[in-house]
N, C-alpha and C positions, 0 to 999 in steps of 0.2 A: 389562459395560464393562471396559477394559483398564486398567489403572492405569500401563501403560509409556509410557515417554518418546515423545513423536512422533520420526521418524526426523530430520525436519527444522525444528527449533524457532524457524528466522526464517520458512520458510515455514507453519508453525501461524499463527503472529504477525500475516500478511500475509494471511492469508486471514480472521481475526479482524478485522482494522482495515476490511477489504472494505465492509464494509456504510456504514461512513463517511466511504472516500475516495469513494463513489460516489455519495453523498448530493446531490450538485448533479449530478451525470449525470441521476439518477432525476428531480429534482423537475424539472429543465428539458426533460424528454422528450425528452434529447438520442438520435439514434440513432448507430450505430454502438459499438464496443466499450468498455466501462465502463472507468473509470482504474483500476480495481484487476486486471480480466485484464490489461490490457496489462503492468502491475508484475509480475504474477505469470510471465507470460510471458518477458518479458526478465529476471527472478531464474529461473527454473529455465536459458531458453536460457545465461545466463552458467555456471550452477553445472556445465554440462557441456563446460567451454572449459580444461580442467586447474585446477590448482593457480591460478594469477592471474586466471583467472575465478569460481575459489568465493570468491577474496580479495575481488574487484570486488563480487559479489551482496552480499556479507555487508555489505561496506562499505557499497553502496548502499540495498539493503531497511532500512539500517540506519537512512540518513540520513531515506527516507521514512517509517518510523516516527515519526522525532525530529517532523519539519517537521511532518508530520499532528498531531501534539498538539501540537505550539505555535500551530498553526494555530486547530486547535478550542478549544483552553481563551482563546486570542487573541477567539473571536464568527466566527470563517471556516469555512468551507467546510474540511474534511479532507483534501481532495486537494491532495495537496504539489506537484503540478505546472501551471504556469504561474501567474497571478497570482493575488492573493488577494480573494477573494470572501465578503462579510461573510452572513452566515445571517440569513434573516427573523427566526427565534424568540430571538437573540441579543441 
């Protein structure tokens, strides 16, 4: 195992939060693509738009981070986008 930094340390971060912005995808057996591909998709699509698109990812990956913990330690659902959605086990 590597002890080196990940190349990309907001996208480590985003693929770590995965499993809990997708937590209400999964339990609603929603189909179509999980909240956290679609984040991760539009954070790499931006990081390859020059200079004010890695500014944009950074910014943004950044805010979905924030919102997903405020979200989860709030009793909600992790996924920072659209409304908020209180958790069964909360």
């Amino acid at each position: 195992m590597s002890s080196a930094a990940p190349a990309d340390p907001m996208l480590a971060d985003l693929e770590r939060a995965a499993f809990f912005f997708d937590e209400r995808h999964r339990a609603q057996g929603a189909g179509g693509w999980a909240p956290s591909v679609i984040m991760i998709a539009r954070y790499c699509n931006l990081m390859t738009r020059g200079v004010a698109g890695r500014v944009e990812a950074q910014q943004l990956a950044g805010e979905w981070l924030d919102e997903g913990r405020r979200r989860w330690k709030a009793g909600f659902y992790a996924d920072p986008r659209g409304e908020r959605v209180r958790r069964p086990d909360a």
